[in-house]
ROROLO-902944 format. One record per residue: x, y, z of N, C-alpha, C in turn. Coordinates in steps of 0.001 Angstrom, whole numbers, padded with zeros to 6 digits, always signed. Atoms other than C-alpha are relative to their C-alpha. Layout:
XYZXYZXYZ ...
This chain:
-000011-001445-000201-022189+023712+003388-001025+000667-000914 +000890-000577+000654-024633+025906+002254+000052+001331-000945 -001119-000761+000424-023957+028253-000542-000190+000902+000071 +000367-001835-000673-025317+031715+001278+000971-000018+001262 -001040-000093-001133-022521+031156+003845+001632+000547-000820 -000955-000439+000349-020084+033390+003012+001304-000222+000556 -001056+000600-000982-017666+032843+006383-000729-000368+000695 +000408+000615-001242-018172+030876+008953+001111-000273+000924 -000968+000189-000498-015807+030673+011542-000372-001210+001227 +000363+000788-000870-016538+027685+014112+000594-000051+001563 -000482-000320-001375-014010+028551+016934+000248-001438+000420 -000366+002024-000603-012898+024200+017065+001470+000249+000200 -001117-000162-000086-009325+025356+016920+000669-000103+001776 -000400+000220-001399-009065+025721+020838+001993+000495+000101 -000997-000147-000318-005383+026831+020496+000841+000869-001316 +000045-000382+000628-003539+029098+018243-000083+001409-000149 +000008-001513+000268-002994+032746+016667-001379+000062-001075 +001422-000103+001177-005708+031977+013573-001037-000847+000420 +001469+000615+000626-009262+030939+012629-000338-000272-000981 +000614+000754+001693-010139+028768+009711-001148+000528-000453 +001166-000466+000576-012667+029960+007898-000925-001114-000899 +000597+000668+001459-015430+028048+005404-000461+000777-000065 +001263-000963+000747-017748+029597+003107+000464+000162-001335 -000560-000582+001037-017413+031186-000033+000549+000984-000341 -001141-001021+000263-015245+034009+000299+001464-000571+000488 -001860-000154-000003-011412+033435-000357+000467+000661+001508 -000355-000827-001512-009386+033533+002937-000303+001192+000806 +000370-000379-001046-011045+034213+005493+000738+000244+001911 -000337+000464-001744-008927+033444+008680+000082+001364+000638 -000031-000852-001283-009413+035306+011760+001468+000054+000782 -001822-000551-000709-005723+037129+013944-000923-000061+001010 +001038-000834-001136-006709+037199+017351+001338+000997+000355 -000181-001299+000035-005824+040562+018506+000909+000962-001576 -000052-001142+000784-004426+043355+016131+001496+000142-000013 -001441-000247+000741-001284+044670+014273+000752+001184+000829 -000010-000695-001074-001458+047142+017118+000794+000059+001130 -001271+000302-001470+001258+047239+020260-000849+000631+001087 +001275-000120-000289-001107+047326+023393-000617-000582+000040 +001031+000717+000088-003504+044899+022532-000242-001290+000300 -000235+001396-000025-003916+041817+023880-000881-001479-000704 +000836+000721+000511-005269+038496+022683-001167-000209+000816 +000956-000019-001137-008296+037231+023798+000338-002075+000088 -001421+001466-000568-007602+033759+025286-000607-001228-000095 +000737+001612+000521-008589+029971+024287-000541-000495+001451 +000926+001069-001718-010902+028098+027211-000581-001193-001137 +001156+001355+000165-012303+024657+026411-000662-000691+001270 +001111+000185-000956-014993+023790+028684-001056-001203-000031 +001012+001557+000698-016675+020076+028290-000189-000144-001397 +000032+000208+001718-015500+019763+025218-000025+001343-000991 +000188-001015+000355-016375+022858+024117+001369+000782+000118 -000638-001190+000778-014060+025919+022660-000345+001048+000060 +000521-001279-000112-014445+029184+022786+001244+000908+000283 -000660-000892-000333-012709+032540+022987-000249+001260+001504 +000429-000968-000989-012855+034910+026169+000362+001133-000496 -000686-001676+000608-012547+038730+025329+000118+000489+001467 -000320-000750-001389-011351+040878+028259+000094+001189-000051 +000266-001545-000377-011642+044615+029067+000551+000087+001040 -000909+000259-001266-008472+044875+031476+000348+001418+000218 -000391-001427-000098-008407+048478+031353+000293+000692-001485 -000350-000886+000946-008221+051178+028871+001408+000091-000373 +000044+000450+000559-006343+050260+026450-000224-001257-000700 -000088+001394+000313-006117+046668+026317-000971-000791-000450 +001127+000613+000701-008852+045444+024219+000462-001133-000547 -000003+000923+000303-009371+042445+023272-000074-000210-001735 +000571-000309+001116-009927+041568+019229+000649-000682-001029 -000246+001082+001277-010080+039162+016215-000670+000931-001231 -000454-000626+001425-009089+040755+012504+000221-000594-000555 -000210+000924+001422-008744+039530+009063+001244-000062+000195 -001300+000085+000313-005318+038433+008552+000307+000437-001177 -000141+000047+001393-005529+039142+004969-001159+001183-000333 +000448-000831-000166-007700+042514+005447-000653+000477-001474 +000686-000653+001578-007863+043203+001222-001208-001071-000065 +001204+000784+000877-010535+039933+001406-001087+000288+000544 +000933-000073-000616-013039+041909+003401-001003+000407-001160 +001376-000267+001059-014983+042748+000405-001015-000770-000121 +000515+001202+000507-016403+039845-000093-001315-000133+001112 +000927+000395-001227-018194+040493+003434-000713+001663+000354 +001320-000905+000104-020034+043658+002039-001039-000135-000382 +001628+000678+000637-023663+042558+001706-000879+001064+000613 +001378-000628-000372-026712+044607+001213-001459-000833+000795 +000781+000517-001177-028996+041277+002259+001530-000985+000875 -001107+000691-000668-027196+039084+004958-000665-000234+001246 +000503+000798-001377-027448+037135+008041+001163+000186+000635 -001024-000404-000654-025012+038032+010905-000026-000782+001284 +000693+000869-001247-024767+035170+013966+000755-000181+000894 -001242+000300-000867-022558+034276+016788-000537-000110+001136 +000033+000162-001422-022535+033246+020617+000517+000996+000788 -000546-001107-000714-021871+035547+023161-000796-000708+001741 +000390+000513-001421-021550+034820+027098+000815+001353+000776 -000744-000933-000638-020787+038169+029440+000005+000006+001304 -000505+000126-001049-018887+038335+032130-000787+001198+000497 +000504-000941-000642-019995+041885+033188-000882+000593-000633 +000988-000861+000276-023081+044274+031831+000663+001445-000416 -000068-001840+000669-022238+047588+029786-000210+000652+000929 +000608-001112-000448-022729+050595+031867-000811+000545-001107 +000911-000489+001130-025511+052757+029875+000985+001090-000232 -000731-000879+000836-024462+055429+027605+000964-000519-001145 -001297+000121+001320-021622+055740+024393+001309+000359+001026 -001476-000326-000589-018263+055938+026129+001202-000435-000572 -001323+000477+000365-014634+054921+025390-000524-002105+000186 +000334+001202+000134-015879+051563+026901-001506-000390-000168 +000942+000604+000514-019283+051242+026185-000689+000413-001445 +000421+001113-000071-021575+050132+024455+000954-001559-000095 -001579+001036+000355-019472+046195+023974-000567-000217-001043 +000026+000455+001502-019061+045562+020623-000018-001242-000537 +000063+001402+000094-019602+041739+019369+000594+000105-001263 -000529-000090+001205-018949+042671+015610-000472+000720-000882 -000222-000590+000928-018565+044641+013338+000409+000622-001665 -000969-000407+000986-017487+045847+009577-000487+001450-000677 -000110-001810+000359-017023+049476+008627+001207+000244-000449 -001209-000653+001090-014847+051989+006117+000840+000189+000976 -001334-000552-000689-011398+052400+007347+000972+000502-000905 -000867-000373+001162-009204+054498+005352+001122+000974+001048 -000717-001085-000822-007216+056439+008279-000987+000518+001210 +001170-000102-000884-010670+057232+010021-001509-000579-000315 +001825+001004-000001-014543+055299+010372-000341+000960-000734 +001316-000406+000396-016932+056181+008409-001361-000749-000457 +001539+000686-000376-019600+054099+007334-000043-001164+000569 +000539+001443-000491-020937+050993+008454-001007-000855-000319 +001067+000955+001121-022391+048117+006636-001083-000760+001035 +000454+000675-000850-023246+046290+009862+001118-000102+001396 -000748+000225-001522-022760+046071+013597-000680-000611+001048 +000806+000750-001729-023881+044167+016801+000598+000265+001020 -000575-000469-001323-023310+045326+020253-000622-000205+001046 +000803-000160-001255-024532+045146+023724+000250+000699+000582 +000432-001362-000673-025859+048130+025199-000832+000159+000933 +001167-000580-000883-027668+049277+028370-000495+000662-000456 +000635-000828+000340-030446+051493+027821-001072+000069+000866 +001116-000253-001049-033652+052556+029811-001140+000170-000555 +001344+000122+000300-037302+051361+029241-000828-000361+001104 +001305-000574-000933-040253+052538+031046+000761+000122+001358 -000695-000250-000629-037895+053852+033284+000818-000799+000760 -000621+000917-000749-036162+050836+034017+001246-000527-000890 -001592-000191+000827-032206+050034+033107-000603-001854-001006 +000130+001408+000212-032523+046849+030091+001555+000308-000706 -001134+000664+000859-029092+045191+028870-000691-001337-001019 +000428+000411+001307-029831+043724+025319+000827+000130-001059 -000660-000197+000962-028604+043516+021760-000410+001193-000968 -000153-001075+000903-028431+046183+019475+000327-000035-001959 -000664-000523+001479-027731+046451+015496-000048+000781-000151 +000011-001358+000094-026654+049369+013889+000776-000230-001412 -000475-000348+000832-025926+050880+010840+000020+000782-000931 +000312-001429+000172-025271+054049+008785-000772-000126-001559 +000827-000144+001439-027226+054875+005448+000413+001285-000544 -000073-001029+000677-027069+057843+003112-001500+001086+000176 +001130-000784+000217-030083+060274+003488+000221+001732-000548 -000314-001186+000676-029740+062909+000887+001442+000899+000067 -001359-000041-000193-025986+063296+001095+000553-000102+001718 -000393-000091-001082-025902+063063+004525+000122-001144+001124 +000212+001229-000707-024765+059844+006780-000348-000179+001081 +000835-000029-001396-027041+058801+009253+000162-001248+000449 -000401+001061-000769-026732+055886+011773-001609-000607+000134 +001277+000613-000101-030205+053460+012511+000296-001122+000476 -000198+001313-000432-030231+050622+014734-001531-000585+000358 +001000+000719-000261-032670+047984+015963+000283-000580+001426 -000535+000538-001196-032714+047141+019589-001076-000355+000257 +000519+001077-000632-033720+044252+021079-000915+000000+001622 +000446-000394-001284-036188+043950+024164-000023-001419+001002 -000211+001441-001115-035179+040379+025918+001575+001174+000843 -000945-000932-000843-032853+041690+028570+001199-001713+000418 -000659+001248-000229-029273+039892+028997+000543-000357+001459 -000704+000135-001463-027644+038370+032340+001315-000496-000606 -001169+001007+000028-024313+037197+032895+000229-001398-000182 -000128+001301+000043-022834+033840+032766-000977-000587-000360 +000926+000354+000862-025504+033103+030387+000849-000335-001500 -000278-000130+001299-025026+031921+026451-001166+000198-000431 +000624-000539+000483-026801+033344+024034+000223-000198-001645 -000083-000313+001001-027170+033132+020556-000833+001389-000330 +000654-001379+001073-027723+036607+018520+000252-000217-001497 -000214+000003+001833-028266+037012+014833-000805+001208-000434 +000595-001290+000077-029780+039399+013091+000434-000385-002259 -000110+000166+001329-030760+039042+009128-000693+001060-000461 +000297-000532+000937-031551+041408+006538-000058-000263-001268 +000610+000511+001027-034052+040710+003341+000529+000823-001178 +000127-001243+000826-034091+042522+000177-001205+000945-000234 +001051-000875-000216-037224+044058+000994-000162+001129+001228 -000110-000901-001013-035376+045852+003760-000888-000468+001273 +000428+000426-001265-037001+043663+006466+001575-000399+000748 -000944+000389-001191-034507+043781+009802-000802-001149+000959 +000574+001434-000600-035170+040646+011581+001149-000204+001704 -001493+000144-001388-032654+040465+015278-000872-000456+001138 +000800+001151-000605-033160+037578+017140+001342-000186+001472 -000783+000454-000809-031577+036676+020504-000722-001210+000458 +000733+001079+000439-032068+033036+020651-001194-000498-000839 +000865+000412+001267-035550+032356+019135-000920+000974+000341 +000649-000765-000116-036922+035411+020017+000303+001016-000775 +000045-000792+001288-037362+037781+017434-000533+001320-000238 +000735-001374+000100-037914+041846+016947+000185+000221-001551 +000163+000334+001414-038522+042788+013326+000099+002026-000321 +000212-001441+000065-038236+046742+011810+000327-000324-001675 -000011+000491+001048-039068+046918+008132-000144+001430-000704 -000759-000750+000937-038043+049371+005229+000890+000922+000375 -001870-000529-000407-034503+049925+006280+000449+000456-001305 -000835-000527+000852-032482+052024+004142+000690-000475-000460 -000981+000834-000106-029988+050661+002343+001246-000183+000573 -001164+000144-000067-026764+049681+003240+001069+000444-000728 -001012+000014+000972-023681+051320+002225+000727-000756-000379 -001053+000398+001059-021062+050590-000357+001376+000028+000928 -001107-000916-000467-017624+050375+001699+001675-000219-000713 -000941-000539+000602-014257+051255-000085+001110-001084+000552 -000815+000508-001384-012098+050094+002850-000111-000669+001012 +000985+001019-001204-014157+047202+005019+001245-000272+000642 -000715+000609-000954-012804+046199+007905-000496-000611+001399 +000657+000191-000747-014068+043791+009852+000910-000018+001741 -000399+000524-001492-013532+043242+013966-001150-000366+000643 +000917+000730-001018-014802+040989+016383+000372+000147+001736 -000319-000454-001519-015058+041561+019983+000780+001210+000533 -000113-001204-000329-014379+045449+019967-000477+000794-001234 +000806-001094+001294-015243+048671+017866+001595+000531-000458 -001671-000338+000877-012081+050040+015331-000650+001688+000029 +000137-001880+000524-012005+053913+015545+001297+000415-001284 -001110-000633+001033-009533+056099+013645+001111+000156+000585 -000958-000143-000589-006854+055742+016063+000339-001057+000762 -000630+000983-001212-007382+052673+018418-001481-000483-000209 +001534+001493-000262-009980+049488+018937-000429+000670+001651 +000865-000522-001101-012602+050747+021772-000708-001003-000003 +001194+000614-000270-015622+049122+023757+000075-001552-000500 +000017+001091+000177-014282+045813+024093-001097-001030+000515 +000434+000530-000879-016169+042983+024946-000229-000777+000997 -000094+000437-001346-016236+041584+028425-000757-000975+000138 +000347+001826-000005-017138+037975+028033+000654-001093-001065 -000711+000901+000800-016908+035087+025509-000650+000237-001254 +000698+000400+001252-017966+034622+021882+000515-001536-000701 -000184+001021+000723-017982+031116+020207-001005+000077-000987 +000375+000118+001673-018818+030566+016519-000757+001178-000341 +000349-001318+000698-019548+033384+014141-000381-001005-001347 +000409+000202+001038-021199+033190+010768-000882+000676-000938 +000527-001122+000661-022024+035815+008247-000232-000902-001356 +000999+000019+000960-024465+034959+005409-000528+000730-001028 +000709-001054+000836-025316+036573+001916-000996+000137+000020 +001520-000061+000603-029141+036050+001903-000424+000096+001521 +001014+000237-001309-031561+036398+004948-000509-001596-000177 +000663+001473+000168-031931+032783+006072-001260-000126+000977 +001117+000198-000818-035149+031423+007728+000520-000486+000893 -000530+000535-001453-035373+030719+011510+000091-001449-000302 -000660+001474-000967-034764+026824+011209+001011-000247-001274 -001282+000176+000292-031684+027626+009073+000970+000794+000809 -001371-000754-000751-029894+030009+011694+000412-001343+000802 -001009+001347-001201-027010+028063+014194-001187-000340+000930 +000953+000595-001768-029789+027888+017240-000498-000872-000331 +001220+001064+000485-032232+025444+015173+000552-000460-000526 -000635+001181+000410-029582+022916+014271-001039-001382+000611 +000817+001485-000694-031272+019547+014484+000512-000582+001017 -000689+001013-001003-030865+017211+017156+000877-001222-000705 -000589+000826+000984-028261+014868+016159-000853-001267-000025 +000765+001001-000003-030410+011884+016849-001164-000316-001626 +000805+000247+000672-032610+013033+014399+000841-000136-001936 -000496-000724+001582-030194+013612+011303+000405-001658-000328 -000120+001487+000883-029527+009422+010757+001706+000283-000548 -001666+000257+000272-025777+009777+010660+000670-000840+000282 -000286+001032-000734-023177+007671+011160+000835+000518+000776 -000493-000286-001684-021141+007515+014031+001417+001173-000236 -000912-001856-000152-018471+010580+012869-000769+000411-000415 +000601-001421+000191-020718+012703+011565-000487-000169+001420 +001004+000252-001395-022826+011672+015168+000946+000869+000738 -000631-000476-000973-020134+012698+016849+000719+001382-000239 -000516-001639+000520-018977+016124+014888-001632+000761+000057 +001167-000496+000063-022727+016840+014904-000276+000514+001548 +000006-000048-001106-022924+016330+018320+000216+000943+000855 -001310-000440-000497-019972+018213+019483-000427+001944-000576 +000974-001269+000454-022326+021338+017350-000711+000292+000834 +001039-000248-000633-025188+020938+019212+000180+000073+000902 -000360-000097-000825-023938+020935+022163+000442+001445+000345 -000398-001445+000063-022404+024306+021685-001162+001352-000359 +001008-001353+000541-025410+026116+020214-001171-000603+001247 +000470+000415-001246-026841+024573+023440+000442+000239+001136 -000996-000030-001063-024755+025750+025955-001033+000076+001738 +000426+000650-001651-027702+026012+029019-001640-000886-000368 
């Protein structure tokens, strides 16, 4: 393990209310869905071996959504630099605009004290319209301070997504304020970002957005393996540029736990 991996969640469990965590922040495990009445889980599939979670958007309310179990250890997953990564496969396409259900939210962590307010970091998929034509893509976002006043700034992506596709997204931030957001090995870059706030009350969620009253803008596909990072790592340390196992000279369990990786950060 590497020691800029703060959590990592791998999604091998295939069955189950939690998610194991590694890294170096103190319990980590992932709840799927919320402390919430309403909410449903989102639901185990294994697929050639493969694991994974489906999120569902079954109607207003019923969001889908994985939470800390142990909510006081989100501190640990406030970082000014950081690397933010995970799989994502969607069933349906955002409508464009901000609504109750859109943009879909992949993940998130922001202040919660009774109501949102800032946000250290977020990833979402959002329609939007370039050169007058509709693109579905990834998004980061996140608020800053500008002279007492909190402002929001994202970075959006220009590969456009389809359905029943996998995808890796990530998205790292340097300490020189270089944004880096990559969907697979393609890469948009936006450089002297503000900083990142400080948050009081983190709270992370995966596969919807947390308001001040109720989880919104679920998302309507799958996500397998997550993995948040203190440092901006280089492209052939994110999940997509895992070696081939052939090449790593293992023996036959690691071959076959290696394997059983690549395969997943390979999905077409």
């Amino acid at each position: 393990m590497r020691s800029e991996t703060t959590a990592y969640w791998t999604f091998n469990e295939g069955s189950g209310q939690n998610l194991a965590s590694t890294g170096t922040a103190a319990d980590m495990t992932l709840q799927l869905g919320t402390s919430q009445t309403g909410y449903a889980d989102p639901a185990w599939v294994t697929e050639q071996g493969d694991t994974y979670l489906q999120f569902r958007t079954d109607g207003s309310p019923n969001y889908n959504a994985l939470t800390l179990a142990s909510t006081a250890n989100a501190s640990a997953l406030v970082l000014d630099t950081f690397t933010i990564e995970a799989f994502i496969n969607l069933a349906t396409l955002p409508a464009s605009g901000y609504t109750t259900n859109t943009p879909y939210s992949i993940l998130e962590l922001i202040n919660y004290d009774g109501s949102v307010g800032l946000i250290n970091y977020g990833l979402r998929v959002l329609t939007t319209t370039v050169n007058d034509e509709s693109l579905t893509t990834v998004d980061f976002f996140y608020t800053y301070d500008d002279g007492g006043t909190t402002k929001t700034k994202s970075v959006t992506h220009n590969m456009a997504l389809e359905t029943d596709a996998w995808y890796y997204v990530g998205v790292t931030r340097d300490s020189d304020g270089l944004i880096s957001l990559y969907i697979n090995n393609d890469v948009v870059t936006s450089s002297n970002s503000p900083d990142t706030p400080s948050l009081t009350s983190p709270t992370l969620t995966i596969g919807a957005s947390r308001t001040s009253s109720a989880y919104r803008r679920g998302l309507d596909g799958a996500i397998s393996e997550v993995r948040i990072s203190d440092v901006a790592l280089s492209p052939d340390q994110l999940l997509i540029n895992i070696p081939e196992p052939s090449q790593l000279g293992l023996g036959a369990f690691g071959l076959l736990l290696t394997l059983a990786c690549y395969l997943r950060r390979h999905k077409n």
